[in-house]
C-alpha positions as CSV (number, residue, x, y, z in Angstrom):
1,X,0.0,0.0,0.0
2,X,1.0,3.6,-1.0
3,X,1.3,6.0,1.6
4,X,1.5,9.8,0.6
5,X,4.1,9.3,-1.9
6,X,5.1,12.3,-4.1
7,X,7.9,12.5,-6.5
8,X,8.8,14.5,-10.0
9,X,10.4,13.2,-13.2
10,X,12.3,15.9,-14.9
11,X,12.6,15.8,-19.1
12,X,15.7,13.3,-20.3
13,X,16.3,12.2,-17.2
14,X,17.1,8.5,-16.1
15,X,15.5,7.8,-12.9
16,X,15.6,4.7,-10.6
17,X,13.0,3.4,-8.5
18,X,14.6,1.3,-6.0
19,X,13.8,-0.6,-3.5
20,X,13.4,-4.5,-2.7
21,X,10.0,-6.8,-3.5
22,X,6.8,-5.5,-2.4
23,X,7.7,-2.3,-1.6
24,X,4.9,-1.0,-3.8
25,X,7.0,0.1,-7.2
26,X,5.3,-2.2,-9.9
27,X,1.8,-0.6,-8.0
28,X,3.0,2.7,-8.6
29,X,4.4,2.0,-12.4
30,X,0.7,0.6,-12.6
31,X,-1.5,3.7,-11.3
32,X,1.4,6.0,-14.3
33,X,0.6,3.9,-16.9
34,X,-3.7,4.4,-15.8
35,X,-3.7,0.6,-14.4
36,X,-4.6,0.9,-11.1
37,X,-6.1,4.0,-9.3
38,X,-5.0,5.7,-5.8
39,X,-7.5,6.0,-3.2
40,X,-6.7,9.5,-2.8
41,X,-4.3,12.2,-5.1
42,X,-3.5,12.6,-8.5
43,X,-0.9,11.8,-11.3
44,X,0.5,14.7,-13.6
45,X,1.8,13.4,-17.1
46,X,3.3,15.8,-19.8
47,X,1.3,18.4,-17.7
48,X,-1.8,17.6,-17.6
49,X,-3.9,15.9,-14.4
50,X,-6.3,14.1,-13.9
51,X,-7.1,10.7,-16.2
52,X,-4.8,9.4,-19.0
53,X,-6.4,10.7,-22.2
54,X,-5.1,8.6,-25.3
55,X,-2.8,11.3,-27.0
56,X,-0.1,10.7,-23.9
57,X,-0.8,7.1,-23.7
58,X,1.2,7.6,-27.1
59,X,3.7,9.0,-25.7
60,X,5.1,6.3,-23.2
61,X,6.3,3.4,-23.8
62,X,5.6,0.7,-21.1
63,X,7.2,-2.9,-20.6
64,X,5.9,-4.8,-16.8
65,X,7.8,-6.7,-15.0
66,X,6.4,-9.9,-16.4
67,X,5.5,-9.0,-19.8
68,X,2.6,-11.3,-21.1
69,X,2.3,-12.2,-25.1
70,X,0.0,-14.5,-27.6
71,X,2.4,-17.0,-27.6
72,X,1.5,-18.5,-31.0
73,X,2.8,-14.8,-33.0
74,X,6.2,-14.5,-34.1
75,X,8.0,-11.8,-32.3
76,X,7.3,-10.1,-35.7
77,X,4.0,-10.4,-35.7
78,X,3.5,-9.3,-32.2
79,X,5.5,-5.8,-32.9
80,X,3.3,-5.7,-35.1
81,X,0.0,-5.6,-33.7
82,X,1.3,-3.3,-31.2
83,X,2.0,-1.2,-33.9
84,X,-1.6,-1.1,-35.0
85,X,-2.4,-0.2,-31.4
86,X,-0.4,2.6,-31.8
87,X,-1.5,3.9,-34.6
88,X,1.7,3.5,-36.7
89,X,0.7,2.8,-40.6
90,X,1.7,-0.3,-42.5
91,X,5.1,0.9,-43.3
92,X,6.6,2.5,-40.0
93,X,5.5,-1.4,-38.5
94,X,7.5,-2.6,-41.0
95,X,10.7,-0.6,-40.5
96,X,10.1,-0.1,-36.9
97,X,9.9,-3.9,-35.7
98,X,12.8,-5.0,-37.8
99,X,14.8,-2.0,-35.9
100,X,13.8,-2.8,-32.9
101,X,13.8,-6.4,-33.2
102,X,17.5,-5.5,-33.9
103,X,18.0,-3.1,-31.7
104,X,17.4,-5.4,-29.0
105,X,19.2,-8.7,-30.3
106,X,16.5,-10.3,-31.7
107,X,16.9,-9.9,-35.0
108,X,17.7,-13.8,-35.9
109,X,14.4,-14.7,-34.1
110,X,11.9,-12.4,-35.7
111,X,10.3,-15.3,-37.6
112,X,10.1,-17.2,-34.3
113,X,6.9,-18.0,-32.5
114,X,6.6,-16.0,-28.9
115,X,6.3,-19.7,-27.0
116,X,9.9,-20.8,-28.0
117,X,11.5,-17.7,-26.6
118,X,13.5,-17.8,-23.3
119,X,12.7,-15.5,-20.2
120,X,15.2,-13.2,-21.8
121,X,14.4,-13.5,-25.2
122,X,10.5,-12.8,-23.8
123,X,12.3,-9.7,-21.9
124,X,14.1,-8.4,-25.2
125,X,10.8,-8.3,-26.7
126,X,9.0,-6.5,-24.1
127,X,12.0,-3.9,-24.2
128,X,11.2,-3.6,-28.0
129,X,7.3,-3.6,-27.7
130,X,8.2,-0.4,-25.4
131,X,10.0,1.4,-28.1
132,X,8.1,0.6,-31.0
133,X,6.5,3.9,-31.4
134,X,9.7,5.8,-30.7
135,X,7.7,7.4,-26.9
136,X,9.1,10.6,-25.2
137,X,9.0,8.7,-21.5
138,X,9.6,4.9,-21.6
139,X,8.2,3.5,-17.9
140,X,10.3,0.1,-17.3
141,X,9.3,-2.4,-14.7
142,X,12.4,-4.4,-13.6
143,X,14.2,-4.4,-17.4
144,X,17.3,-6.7,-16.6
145,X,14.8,-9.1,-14.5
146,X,15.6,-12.6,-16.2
147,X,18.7,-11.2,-18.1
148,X,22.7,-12.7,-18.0
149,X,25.2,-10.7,-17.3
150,X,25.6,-9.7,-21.5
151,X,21.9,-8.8,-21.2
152,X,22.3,-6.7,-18.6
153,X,24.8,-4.9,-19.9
154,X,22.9,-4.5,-23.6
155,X,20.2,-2.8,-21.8
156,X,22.5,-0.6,-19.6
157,X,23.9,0.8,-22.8
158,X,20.3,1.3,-24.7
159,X,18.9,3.2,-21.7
160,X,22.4,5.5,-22.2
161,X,21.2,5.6,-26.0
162,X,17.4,6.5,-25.1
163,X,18.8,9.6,-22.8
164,X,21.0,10.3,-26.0
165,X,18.3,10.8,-27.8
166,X,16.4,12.7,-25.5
167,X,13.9,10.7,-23.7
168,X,12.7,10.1,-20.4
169,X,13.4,7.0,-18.6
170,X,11.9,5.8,-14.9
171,X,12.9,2.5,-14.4
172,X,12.1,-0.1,-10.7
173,X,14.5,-2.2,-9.8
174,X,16.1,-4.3,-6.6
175,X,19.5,-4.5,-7.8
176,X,21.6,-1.4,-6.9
177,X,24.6,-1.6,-9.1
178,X,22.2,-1.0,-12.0
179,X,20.8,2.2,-10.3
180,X,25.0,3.2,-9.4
181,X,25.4,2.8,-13.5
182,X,22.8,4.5,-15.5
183,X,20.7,7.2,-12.8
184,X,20.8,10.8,-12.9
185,X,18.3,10.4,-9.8
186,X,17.6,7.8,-7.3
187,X,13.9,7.6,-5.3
188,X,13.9,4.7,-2.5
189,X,11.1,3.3,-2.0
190,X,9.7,1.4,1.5
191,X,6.6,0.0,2.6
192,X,4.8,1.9,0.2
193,X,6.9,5.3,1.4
194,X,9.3,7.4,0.1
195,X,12.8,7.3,2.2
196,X,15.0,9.0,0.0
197,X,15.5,10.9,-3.2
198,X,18.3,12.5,-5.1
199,X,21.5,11.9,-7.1
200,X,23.8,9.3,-6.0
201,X,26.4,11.9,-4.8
202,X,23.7,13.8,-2.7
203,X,23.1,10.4,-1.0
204,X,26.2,8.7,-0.6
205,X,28.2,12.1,0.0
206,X,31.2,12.6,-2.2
207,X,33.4,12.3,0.5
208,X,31.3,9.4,2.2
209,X,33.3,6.8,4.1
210,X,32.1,3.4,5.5
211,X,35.7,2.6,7.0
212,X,39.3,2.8,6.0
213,X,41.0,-0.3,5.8
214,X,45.3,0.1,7.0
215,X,47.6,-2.8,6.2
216,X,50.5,-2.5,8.5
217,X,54.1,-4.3,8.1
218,X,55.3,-5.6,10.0
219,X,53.3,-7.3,12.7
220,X,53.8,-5.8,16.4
221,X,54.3,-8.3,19.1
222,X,51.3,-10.0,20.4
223,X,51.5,-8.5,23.4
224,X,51.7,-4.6,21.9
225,X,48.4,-5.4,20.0
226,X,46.6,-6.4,22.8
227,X,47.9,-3.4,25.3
228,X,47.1,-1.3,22.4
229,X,43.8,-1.8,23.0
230,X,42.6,-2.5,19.5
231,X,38.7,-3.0,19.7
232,X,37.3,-6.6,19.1
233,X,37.0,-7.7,15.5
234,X,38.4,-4.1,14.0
235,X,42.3,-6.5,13.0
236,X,43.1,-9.3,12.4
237,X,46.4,-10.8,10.9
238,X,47.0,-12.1,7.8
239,X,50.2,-13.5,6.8
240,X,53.2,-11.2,7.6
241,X,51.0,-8.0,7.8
242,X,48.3,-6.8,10.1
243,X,45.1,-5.6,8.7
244,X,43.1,-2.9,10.5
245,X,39.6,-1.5,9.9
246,X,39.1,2.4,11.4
247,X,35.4,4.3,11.2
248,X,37.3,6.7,9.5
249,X,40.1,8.6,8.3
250,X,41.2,10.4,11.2
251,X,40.6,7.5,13.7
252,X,42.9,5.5,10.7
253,X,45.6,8.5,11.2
254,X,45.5,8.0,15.3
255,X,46.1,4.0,14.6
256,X,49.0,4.9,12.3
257,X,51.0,6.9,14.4
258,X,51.3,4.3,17.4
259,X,51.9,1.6,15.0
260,X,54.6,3.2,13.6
261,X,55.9,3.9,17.3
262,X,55.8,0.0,17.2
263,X,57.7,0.0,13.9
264,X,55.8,-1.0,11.6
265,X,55.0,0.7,8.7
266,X,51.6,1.4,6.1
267,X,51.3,-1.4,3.3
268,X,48.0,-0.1,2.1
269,X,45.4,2.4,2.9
270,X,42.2,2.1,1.7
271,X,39.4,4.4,2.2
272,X,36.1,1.8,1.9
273,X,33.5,4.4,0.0
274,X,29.6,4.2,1.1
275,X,27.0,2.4,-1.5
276,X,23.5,3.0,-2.0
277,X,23.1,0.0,-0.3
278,X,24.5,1.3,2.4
279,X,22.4,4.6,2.7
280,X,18.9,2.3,1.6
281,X,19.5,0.1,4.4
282,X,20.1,2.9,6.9
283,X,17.0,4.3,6.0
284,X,15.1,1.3,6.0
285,X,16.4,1.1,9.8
286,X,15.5,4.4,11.1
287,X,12.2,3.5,9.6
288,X,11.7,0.7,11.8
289,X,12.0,-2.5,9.0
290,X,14.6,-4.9,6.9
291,X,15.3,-5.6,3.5
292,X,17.0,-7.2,1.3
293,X,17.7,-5.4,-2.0
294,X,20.6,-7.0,-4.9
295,X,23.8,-5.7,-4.7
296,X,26.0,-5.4,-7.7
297,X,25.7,-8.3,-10.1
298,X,23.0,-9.6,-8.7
299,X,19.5,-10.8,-10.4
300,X,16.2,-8.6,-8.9
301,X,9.1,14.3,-22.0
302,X,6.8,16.1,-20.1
303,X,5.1,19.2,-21.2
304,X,6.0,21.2,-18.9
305,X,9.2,19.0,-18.2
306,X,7.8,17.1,-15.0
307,X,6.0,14.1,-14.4
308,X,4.3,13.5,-10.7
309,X,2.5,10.9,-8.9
310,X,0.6,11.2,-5.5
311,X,-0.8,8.8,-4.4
312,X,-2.0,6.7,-0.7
């Protein structure tokens, strides 16, 4: 459930929805794209409130998270009656389906029928479906969902080329690392709630550090670590040098200065940056809840420039 949630999409911007299952994205993708309703507040598309009138449906291209087709067309054929449904003529269904078909890797299986297609060949399609009709805001619900690694990666680069171009991009996902790659602007999503919204520097900080990791060489005597008073769990050794994990860079400065005293000397020194899983997780914790979101690698044009949602 959606709880007084309020954000703006600004023209050729990429935007990520993140946030881990069931947080309420793909229901708020749905009440954009005029599929579902709020109980209270309104949605603003290409500047205009109020119900989704069939002139901006045009201009949005939409793929779900789990993109249903008629399993007996050919991918072909299937571009092809959502051209009709677009309003394209004869010939720009012709020209556009083979581009996108291509555009998307699928150009070999054009001729193929929908139910022989893998999960990612189903979620190549779905990518092309969205793009047929060449919209100024493509909505995506979870676009590398099913995807290996190469997938991923094709899509990365084709959102880069659709913000090229000039077009507006809002995609959901769970897995941060795509979020890291390809956003101008992150919104977190929790519970139905808004935690946090901005770029990745105005989240993580540019200067944010988790830790600082200090590999000293050598190793003090046993007995200097221990009346050193290094805290439980912050060093460990590892082969002939000592490995030691400050909060941060001053308290890393303080631990270098006695260990030289001991004479040893810095191997390494490595500030450990903060990620967005880092901030999302803090905020789901002052919020009062868990979750589990994917970490890197892992599977999960307005009018008036603006698009908004508010919704409960």
């Amino acid at each position: 459930m959606l709880s007084d949630l309020h954000f703006a999409v600004e023209r050729n911007e990429i935007v990520g929805f993140l946030g881990p299952n069931g947080a309420g994205k793909t229901t708020t993708i749905k009440i954009l794209n005029g599929l579902a309703f709020p109980d209270s507040g309104n949605v603003c598309l290409f500047g205009e409130e109020g119900g989704m009138r069939a002139a901006a449906r045009r201009r949005i291209g939409f793929m779900p998270e789990q993109p249903y087709f008629y399993e007996y067309l050919t991918g072909e054929e299937f571009l092809g009656l959502c051209g009709h449904l677009n309003g394209l003529s004869r010939g720009e269904i012709a020209s556009r389906s083979r581009a996108m078909l291509g555009r998307v890797g699928l150009d070999a299986a054009g001729n193929t029928a929908v139910r022989k297609y893998s999960k990612g060949m189903m979620q190549r399609l779905g990518l092309a479906q969205a793009l047929l009709h060449d919209p100024e805001l493509v909505i995506l619900d979870e676009p590398m969902s099913g995807l290996d690694p190469v997938g991923r990666m094709e899509v990365r680069n084709l959102i880069r080329e659709l913000k090229g171009s000039g077009k507006t991009i809002f995609f959901s996902t769970h897995i941060v690392s795509d979020v890291e790659a390809l956003c101008d602007r992150v919104i977190m999503l929790h519970r139905g709630q808004k935690v946090a919204e901005g770029t990745v520097n105005d989240l993580v900080g540019e200067e944010g550090v988790r830790f600082v990791e200090v590999t000293f060489s050598p190793v003090p005597p046993r007995g200097w670590l221990e009346a050193a008073g290094i805290p439980a769990g912050n060093g460990e050794i590892q082969g002939g040098t000592f490995l030691l994990r400050a909060g941060n860079v001053d308290e890393a400065n303080r631990w270098i200065g006695k260990f030289r005293e001991a004479g040893s000397q810095v191997f390494s020194f490595v500030p450990v940056k903060k990620q967005l899983e880092d901030i999302f997780l803090e905020q789901v914790s002052e919020k009062g809840g868990r979750a589990a979101i994917g970490g890197r690698g892992e599977q999960e044009e307005a009018g008036d420039g603006r698009e908004e949602k508010r919704g409960r």
